[in-house]
mmCIF file of the N, C-alpha and C atoms, coordinates in Angstrom:
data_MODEL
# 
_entry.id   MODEL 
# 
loop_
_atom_site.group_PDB 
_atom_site.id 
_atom_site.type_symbol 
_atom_site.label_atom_id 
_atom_site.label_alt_id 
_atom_site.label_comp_id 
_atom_site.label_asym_id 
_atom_site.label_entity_id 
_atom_site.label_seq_id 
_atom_site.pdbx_PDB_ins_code 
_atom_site.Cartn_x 
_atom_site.Cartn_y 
_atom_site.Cartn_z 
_atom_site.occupancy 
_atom_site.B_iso_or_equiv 
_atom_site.pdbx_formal_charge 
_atom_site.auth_seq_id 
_atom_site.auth_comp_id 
_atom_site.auth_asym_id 
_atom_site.auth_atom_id 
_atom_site.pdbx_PDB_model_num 
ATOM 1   N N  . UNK A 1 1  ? 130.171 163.493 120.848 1.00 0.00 ? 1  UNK A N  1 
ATOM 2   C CA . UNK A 1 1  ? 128.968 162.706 120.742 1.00 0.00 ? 1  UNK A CA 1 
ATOM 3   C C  . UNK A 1 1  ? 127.959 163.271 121.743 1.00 0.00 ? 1  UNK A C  1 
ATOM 4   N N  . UNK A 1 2  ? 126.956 163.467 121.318 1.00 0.00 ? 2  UNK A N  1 
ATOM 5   C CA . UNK A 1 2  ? 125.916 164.251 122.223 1.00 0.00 ? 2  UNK A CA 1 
ATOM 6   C C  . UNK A 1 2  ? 124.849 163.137 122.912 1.00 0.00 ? 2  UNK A C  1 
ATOM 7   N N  . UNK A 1 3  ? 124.023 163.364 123.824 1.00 0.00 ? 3  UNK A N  1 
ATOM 8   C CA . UNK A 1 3  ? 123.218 162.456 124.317 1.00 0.00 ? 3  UNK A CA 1 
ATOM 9   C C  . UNK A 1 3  ? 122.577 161.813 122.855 1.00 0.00 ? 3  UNK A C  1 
ATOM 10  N N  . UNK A 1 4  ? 121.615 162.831 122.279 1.00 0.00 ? 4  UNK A N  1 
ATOM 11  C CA . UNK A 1 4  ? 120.644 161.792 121.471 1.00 0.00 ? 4  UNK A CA 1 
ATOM 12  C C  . UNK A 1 4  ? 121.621 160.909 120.771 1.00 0.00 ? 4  UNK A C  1 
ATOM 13  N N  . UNK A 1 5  ? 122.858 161.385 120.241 1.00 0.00 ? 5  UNK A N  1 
ATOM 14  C CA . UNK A 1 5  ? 123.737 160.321 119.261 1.00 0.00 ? 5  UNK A CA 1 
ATOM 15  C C  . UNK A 1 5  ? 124.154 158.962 120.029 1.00 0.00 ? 5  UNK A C  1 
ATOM 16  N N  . UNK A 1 6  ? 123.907 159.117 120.984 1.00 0.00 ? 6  UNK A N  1 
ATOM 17  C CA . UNK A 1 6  ? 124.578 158.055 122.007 1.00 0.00 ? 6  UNK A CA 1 
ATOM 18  C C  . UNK A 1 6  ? 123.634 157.263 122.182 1.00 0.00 ? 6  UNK A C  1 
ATOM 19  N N  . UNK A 1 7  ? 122.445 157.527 122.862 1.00 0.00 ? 7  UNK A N  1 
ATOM 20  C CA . UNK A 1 7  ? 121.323 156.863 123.088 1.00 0.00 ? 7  UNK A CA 1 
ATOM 21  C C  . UNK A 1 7  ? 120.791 156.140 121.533 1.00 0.00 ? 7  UNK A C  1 
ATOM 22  N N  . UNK A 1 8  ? 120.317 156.558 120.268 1.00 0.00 ? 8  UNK A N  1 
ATOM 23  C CA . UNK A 1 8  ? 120.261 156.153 119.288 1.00 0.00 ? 8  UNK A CA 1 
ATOM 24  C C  . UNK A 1 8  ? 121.273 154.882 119.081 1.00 0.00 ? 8  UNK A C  1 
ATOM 25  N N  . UNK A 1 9  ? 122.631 155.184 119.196 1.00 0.00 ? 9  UNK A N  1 
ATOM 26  C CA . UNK A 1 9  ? 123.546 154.156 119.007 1.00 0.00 ? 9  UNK A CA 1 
ATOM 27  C C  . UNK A 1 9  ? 123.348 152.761 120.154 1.00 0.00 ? 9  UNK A C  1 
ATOM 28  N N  . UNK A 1 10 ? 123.011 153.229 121.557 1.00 0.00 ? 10 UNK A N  1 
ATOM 29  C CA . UNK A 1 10 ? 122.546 152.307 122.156 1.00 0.00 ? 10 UNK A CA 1 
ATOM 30  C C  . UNK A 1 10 ? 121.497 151.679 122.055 1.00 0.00 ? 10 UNK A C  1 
ATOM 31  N N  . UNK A 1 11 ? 120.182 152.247 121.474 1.00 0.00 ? 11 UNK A N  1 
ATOM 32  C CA . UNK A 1 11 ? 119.093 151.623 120.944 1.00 0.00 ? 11 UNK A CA 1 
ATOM 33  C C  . UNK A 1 11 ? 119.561 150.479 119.591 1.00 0.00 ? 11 UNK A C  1 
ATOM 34  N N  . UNK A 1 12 ? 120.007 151.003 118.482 1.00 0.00 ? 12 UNK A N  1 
ATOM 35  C CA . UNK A 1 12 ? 120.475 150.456 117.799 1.00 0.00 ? 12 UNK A CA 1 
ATOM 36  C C  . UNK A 1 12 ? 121.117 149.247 118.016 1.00 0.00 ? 12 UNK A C  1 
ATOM 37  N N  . UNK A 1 13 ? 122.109 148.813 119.252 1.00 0.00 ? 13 UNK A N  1 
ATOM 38  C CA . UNK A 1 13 ? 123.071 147.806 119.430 1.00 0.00 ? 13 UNK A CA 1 
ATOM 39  C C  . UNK A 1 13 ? 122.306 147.193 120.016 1.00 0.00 ? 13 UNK A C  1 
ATOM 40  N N  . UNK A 1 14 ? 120.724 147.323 121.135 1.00 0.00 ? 14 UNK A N  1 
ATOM 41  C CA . UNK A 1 14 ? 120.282 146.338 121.277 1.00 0.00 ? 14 UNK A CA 1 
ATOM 42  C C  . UNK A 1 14 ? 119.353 145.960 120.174 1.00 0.00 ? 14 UNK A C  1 
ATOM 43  N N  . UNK A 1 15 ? 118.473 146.501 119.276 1.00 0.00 ? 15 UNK A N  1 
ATOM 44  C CA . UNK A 1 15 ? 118.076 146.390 118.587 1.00 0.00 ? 15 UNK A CA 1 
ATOM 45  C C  . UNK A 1 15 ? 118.976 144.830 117.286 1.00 0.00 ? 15 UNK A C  1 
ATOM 46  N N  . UNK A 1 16 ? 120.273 145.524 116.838 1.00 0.00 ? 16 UNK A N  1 
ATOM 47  C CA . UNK A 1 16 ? 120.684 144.452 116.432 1.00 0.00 ? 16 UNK A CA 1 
ATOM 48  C C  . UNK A 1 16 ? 120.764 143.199 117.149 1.00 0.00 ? 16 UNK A C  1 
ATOM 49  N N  . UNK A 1 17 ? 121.290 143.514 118.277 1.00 0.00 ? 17 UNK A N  1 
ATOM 50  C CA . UNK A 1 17 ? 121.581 142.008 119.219 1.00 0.00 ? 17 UNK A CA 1 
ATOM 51  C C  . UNK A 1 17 ? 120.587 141.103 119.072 1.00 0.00 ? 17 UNK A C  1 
ATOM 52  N N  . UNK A 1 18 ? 119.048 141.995 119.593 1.00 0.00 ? 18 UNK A N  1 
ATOM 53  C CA . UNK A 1 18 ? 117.982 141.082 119.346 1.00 0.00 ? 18 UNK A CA 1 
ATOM 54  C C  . UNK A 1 18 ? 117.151 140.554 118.001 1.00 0.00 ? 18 UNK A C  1 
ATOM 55  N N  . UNK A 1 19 ? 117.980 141.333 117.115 1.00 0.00 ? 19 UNK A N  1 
ATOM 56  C CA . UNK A 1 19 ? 117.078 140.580 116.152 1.00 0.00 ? 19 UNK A CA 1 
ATOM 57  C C  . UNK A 1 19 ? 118.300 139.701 115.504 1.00 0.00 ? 19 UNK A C  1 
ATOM 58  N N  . UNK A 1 20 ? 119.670 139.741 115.620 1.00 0.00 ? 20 UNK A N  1 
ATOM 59  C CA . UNK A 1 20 ? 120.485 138.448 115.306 1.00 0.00 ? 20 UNK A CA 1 
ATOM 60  C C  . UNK A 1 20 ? 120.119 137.263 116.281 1.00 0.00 ? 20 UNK A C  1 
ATOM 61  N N  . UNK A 1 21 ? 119.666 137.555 117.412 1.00 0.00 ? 21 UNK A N  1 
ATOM 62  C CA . UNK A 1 21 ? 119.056 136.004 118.468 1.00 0.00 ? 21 UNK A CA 1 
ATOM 63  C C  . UNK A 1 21 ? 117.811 135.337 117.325 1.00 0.00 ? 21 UNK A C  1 
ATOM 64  N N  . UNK A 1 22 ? 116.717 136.681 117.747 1.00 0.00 ? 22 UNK A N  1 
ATOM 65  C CA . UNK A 1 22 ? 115.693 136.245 116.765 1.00 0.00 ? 22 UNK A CA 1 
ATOM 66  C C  . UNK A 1 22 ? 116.031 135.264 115.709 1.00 0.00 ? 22 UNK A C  1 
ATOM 67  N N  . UNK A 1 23 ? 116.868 135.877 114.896 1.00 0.00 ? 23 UNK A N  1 
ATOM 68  C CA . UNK A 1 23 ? 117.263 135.349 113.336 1.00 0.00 ? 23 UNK A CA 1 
ATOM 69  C C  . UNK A 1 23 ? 118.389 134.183 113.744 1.00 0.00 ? 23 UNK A C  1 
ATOM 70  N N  . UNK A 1 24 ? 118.785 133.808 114.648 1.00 0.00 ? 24 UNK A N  1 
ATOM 71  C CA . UNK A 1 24 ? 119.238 132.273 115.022 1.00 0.00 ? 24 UNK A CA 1 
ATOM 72  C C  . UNK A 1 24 ? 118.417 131.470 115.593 1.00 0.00 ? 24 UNK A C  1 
ATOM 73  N N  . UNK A 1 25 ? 117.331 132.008 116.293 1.00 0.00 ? 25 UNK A N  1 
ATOM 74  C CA . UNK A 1 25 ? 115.919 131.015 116.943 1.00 0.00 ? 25 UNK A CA 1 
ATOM 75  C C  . UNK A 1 25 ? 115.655 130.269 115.938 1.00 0.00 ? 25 UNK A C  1 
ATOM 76  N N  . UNK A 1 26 ? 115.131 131.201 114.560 1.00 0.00 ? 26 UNK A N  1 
ATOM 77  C CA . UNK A 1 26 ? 114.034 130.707 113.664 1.00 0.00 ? 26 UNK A CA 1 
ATOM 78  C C  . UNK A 1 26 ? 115.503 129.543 112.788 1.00 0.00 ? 26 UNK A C  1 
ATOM 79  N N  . UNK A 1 27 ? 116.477 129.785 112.523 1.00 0.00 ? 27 UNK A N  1 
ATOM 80  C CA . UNK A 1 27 ? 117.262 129.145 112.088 1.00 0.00 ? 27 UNK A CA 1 
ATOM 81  C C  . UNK A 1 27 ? 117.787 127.934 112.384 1.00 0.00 ? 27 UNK A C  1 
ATOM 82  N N  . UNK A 1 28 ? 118.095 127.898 113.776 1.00 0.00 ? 28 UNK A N  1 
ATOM 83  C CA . UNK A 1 28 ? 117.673 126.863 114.913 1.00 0.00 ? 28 UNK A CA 1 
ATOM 84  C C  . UNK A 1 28 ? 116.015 125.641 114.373 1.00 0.00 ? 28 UNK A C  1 
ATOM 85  N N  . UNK A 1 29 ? 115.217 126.754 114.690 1.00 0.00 ? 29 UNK A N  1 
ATOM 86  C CA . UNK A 1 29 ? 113.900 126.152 114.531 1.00 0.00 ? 29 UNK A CA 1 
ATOM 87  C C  . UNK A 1 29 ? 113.538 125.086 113.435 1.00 0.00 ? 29 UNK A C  1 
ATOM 88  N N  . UNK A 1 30 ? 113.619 125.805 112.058 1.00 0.00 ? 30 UNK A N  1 
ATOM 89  C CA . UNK A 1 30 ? 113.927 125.613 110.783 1.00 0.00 ? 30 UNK A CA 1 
ATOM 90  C C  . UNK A 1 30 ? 114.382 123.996 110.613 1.00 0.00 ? 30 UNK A C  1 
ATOM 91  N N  . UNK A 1 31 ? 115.695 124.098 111.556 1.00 0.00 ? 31 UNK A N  1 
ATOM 92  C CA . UNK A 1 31 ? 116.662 123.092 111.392 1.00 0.00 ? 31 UNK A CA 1 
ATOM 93  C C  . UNK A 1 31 ? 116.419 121.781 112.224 1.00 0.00 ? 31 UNK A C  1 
ATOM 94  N N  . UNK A 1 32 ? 115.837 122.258 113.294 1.00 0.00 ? 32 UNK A N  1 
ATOM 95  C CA . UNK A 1 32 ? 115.164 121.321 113.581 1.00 0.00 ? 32 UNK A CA 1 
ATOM 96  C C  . UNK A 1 32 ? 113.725 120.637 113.122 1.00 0.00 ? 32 UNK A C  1 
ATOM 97  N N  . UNK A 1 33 ? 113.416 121.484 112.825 1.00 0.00 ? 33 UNK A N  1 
ATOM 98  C CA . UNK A 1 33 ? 111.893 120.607 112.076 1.00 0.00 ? 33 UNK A CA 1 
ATOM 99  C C  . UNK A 1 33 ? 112.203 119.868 110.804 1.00 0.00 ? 33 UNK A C  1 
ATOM 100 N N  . UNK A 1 34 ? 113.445 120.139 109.790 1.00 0.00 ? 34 UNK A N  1 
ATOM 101 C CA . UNK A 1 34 ? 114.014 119.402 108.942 1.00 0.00 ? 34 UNK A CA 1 
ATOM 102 C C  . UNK A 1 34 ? 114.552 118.068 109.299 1.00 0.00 ? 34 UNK A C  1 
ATOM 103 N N  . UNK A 1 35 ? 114.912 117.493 110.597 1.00 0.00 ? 35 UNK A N  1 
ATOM 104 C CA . UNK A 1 35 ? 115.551 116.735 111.124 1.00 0.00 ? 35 UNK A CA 1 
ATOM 105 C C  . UNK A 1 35 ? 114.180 115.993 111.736 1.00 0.00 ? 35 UNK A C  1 
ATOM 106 N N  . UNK A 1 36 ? 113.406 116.200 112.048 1.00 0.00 ? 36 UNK A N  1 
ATOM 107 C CA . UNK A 1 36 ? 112.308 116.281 112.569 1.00 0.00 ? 36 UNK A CA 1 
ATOM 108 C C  . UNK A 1 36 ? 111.084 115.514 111.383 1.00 0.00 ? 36 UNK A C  1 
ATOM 109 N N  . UNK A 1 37 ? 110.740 115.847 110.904 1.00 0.00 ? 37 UNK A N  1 
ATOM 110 C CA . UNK A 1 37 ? 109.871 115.414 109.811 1.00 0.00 ? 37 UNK A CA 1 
ATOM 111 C C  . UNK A 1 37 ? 110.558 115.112 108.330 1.00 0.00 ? 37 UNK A C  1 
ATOM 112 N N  . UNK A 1 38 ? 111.765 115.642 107.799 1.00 0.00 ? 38 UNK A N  1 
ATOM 113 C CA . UNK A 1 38 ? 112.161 114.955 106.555 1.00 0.00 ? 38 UNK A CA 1 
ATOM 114 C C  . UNK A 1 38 ? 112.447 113.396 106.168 1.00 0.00 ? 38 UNK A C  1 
ATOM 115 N N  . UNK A 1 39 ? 111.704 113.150 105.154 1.00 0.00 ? 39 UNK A N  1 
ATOM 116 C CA . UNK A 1 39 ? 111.696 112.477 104.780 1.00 0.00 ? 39 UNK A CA 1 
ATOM 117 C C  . UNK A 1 39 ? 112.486 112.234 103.347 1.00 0.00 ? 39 UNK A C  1 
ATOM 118 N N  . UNK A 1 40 ? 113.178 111.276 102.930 1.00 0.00 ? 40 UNK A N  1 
ATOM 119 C CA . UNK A 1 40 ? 114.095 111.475 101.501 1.00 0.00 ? 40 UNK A CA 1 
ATOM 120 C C  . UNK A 1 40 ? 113.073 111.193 100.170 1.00 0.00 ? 40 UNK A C  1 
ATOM 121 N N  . UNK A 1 41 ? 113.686 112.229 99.481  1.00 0.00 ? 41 UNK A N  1 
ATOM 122 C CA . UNK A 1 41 ? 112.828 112.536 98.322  1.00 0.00 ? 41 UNK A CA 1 
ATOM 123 C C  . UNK A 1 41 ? 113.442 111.188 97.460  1.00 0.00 ? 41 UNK A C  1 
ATOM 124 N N  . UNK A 1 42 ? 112.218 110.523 96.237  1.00 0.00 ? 42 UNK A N  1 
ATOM 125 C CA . UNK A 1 42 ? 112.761 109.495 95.391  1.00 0.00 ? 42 UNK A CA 1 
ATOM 126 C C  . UNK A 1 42 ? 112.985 109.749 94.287  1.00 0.00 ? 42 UNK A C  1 
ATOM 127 N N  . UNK A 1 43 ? 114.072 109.518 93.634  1.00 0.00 ? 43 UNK A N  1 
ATOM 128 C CA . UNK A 1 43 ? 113.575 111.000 92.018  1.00 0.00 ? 43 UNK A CA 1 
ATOM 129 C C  . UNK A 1 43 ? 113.412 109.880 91.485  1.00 0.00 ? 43 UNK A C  1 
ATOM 130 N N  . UNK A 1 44 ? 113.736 109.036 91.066  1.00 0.00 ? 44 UNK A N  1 
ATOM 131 C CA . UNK A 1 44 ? 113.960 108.014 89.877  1.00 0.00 ? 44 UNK A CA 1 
ATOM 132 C C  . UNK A 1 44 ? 112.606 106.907 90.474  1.00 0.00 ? 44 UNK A C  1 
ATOM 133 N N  . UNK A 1 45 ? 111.389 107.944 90.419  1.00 0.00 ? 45 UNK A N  1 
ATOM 134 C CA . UNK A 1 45 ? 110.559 106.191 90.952  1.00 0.00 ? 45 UNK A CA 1 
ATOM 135 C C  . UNK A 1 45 ? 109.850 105.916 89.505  1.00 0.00 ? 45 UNK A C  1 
ATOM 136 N N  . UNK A 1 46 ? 109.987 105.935 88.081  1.00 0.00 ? 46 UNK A N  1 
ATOM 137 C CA . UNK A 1 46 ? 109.656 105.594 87.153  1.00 0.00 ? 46 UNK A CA 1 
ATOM 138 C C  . UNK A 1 46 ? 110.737 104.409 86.974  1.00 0.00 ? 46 UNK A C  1 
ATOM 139 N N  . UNK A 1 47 ? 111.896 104.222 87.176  1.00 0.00 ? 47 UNK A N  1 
ATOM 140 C CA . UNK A 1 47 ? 113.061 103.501 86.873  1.00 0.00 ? 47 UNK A CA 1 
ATOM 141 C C  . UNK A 1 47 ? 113.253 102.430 88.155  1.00 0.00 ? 47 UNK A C  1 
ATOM 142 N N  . UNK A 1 48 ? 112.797 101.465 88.353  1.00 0.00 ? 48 UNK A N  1 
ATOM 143 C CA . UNK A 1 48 ? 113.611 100.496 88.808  1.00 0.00 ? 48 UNK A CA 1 
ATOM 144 C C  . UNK A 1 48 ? 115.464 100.180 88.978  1.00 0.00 ? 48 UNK A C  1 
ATOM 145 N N  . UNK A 1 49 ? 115.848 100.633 89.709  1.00 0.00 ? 49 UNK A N  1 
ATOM 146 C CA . UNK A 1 49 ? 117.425 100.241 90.122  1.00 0.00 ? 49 UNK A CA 1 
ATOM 147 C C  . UNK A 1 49 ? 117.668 99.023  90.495  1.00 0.00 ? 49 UNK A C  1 
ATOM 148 N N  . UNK A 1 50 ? 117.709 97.396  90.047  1.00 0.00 ? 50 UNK A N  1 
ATOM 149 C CA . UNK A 1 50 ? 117.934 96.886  90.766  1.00 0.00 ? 50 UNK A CA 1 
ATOM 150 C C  . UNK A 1 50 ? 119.267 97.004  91.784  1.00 0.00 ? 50 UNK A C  1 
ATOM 151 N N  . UNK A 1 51 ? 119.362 96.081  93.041  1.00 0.00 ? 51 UNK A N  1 
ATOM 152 C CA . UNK A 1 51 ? 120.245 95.902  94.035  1.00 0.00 ? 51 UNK A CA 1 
ATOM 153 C C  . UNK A 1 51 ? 120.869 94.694  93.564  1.00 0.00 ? 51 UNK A C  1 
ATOM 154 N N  . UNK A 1 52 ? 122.108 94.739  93.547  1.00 0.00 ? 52 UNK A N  1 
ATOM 155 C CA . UNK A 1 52 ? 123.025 94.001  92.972  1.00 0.00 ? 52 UNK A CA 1 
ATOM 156 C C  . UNK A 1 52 ? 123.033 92.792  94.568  1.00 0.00 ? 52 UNK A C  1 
ATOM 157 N N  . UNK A 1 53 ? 123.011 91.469  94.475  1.00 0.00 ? 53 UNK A N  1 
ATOM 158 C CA . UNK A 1 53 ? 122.507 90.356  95.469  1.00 0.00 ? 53 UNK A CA 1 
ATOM 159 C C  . UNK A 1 53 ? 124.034 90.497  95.984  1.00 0.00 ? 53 UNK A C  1 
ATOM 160 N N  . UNK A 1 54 ? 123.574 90.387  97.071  1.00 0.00 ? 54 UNK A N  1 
ATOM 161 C CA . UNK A 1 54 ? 125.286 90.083  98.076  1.00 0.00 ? 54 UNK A CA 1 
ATOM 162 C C  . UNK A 1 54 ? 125.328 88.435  98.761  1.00 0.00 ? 54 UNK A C  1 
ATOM 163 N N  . UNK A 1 55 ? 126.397 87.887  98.415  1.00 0.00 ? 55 UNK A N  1 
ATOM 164 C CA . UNK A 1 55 ? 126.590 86.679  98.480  1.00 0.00 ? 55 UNK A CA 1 
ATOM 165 C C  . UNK A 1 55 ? 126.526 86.257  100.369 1.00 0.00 ? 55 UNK A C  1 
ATOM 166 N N  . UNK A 1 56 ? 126.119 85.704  101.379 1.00 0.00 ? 56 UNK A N  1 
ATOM 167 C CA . UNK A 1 56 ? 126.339 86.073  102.205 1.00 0.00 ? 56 UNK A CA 1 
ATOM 168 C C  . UNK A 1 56 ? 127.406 84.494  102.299 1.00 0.00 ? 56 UNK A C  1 
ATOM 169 N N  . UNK A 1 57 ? 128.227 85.132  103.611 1.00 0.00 ? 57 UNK A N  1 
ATOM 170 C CA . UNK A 1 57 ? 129.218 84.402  103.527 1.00 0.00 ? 57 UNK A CA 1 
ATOM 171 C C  . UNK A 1 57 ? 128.973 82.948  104.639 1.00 0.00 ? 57 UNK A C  1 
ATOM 172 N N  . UNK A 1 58 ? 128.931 81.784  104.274 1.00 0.00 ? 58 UNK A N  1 
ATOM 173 C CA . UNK A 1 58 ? 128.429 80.687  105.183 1.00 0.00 ? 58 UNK A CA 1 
ATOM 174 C C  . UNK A 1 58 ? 130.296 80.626  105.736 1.00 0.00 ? 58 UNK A C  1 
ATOM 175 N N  . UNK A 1 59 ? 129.637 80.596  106.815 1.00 0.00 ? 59 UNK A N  1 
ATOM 176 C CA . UNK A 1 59 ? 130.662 80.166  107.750 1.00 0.00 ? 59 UNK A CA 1 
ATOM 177 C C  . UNK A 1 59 ? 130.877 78.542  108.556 1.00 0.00 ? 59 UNK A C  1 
ATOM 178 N N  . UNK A 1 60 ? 132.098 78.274  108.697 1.00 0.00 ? 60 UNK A N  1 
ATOM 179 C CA . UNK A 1 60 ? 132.069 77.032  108.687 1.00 0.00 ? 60 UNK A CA 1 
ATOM 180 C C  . UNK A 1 60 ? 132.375 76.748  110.545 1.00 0.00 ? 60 UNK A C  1 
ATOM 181 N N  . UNK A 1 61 ? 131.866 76.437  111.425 1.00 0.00 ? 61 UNK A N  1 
ATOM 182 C CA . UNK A 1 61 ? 132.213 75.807  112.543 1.00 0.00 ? 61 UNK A CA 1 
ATOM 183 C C  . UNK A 1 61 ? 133.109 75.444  113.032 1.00 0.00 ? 61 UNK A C  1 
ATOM 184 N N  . UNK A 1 62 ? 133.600 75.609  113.428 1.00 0.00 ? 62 UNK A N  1 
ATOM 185 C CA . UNK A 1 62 ? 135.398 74.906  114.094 1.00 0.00 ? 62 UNK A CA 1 
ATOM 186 C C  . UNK A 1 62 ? 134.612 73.220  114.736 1.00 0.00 ? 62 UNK A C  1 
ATOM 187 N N  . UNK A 1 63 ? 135.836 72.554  114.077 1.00 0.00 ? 63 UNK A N  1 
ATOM 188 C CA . UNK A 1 63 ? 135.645 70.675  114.287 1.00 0.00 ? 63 UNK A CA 1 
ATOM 189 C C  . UNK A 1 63 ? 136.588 70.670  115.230 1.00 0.00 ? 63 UNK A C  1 
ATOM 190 N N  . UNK A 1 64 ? 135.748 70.498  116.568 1.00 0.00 ? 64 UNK A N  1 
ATOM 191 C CA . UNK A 1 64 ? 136.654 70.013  117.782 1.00 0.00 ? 64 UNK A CA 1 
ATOM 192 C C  . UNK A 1 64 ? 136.935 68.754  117.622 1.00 0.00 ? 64 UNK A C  1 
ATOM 193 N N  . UNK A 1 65 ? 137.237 67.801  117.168 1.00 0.00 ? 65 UNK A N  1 
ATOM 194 C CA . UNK A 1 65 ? 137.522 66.432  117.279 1.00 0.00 ? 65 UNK A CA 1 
ATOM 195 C C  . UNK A 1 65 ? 139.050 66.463  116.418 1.00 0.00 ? 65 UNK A C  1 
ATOM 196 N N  . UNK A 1 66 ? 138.734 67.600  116.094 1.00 0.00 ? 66 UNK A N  1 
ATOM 197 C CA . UNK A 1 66 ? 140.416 67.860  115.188 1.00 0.00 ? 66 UNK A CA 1 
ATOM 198 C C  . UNK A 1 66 ? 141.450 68.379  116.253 1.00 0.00 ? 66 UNK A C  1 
ATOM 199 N N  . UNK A 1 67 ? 140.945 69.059  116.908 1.00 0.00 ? 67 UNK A N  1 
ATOM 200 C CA . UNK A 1 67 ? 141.626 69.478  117.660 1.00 0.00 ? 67 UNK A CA 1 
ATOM 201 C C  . UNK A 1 67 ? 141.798 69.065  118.834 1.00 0.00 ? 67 UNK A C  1 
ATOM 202 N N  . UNK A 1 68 ? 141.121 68.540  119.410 1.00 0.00 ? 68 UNK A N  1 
ATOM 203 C CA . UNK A 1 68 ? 141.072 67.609  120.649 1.00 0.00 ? 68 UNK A CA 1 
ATOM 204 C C  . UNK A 1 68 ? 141.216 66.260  120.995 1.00 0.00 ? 68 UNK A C  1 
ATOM 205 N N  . UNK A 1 69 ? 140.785 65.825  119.790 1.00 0.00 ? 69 UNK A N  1 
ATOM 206 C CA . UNK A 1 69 ? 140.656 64.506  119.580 1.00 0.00 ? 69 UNK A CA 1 
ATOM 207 C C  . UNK A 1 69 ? 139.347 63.879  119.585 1.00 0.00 ? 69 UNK A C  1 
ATOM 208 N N  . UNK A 1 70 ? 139.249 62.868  118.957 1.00 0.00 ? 70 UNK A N  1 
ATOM 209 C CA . UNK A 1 70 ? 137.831 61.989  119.595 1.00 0.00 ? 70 UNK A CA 1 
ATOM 210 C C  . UNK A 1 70 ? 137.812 61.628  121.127 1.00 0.00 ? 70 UNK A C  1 
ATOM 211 N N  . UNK A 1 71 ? 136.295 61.536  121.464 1.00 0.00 ? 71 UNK A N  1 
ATOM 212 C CA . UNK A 1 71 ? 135.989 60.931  122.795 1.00 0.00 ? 71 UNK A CA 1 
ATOM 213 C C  . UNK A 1 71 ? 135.474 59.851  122.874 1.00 0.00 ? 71 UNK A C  1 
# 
């Protein structure tokens, strides 16, 4: 391996290094501005879906006088 072949090959390896950083910055970047400003797309806004009603559940109090007795 002679100087210029060597030096070339060392140019080269930083050359890649820095442009795989580069090309994870913008990928990085990208990914954050998606997280950042997206908003969810609506496809079906001609169609109404209704939401099926959820029963909510009444809950009943615990009767201390059952358990304690009257006062």
């Amino acid at each position: 391996m002679t100087v210029d072949q060597a030096a070339t090959f060392f140019v080269g390896s930083i050359l890649v290094g820095m442009g795989s950083i580069i090309i994870a910055t913008v990928i990085l970047f990208i990914n954050w501005l998606y997280t950042k400003y997206w908003t969810p797309v609506k496809w079906l806004n001609f169609i109404e879906v209704p939401v099926p009603a959820q029963e909510v559940e009444k809950l009943v109090e615990p009767q201390l006088d059952k358990i304690y007795g009257k006062k």
